[in-house]
C-alpha positions in Angstrom: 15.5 3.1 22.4 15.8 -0.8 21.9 12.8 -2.3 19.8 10.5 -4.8 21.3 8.7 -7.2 19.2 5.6 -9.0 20.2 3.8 -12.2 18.5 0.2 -11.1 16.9 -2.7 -13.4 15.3 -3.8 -11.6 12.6 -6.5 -13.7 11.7 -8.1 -11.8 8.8 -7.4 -9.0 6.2 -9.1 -5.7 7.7 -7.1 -6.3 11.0 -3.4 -7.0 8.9 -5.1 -3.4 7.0 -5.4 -1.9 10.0 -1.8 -3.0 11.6 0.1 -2.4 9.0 -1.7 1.4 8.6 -1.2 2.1 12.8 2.3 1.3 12.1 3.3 2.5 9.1 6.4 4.6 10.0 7.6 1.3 10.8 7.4 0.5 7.5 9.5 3.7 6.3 10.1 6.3 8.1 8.1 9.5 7.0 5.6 7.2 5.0 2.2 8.8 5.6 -1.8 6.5 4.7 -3.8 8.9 2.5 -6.3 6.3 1.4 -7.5 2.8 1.5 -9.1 0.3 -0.9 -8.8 2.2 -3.9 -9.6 0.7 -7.1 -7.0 1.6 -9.6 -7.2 -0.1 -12.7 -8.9 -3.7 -12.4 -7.1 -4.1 -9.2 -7.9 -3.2 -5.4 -5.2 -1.6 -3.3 -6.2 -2.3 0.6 -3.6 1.2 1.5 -2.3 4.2 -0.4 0.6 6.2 1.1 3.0 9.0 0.4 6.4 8.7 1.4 8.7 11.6 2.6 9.5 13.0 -0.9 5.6 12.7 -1.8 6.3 10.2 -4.0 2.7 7.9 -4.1 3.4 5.0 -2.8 0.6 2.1 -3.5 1.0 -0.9 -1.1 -1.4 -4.4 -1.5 -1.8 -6.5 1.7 -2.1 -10.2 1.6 -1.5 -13.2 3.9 1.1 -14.9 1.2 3.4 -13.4 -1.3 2.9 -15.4 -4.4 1.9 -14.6 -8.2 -1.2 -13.4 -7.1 -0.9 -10.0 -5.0 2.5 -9.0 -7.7 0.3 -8.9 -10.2 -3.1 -7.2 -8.5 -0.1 -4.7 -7.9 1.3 -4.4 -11.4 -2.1 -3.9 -12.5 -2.5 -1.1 -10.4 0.3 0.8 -11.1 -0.1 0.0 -14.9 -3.1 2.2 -14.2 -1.8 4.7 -12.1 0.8 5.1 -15.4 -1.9 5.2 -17.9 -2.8 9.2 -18.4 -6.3 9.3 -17.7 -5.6 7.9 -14.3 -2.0 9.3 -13.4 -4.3 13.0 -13.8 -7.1 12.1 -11.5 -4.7 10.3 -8.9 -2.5 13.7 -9.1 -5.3 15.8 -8.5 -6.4 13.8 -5.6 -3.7 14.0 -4.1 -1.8 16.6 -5.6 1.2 15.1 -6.3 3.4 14.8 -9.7 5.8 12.1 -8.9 5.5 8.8 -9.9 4.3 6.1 -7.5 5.8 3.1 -6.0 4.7 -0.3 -4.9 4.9 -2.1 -1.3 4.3 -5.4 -0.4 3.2 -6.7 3.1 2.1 -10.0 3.8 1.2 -12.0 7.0 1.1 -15.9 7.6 -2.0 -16.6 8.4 -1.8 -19.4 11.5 
């Protein structure tokens, strides 16, 4: 099967949410959205996932990659690490592993 690829205008952040959560295989195979805008930490994280090996995997959505979304990400996954979160993150989800982070970001035209 050859890919196709198609041109969108993704004009604001719900629809790039939405995109990127219709088609997130495409962003790793197996990779599975268990929850959106979850505030973990100070920081929002617009989807929450769980890759093939269950490993959390926390990605942040933005239209520019700068300074900005790495750090509402490190922020996070600092609290995702910190015990009192890591336990009620687990039992949400029940899972053990440690997360990871994902990036995606969009020009906005």
């Amino acid at each position: 099967m050859r890919p196709t690829f198609r041109k969108l205008e993704v004009k604001d952040i719900g629809n790039l949410e939405r995109l990127v959560a219709d088609n997130i295989d495409g962003v790793e195979p197996g990779l599975k959205v268990v929850d959106s805008r979850l505030l973990l930490g100070q920081a929002a994280i617009d989807l929450v996932g769980l890759d093939s090996k269950d490993s959390l995997v926390l990605i942040a959505l933005d239209f520019s990659a700068d300074d900005g979304l790495l750090l509402r990400v490190m922020d996070a996954y600092s609290g995702v690490s910190s015990t009192r979160t890591r336990s009620a993150v687990s039992t949400r989800w029940r899972r053990q592993r440690p997360g990871r982070r994902a990036f995606c970001s969009s020009s906005r035209r």
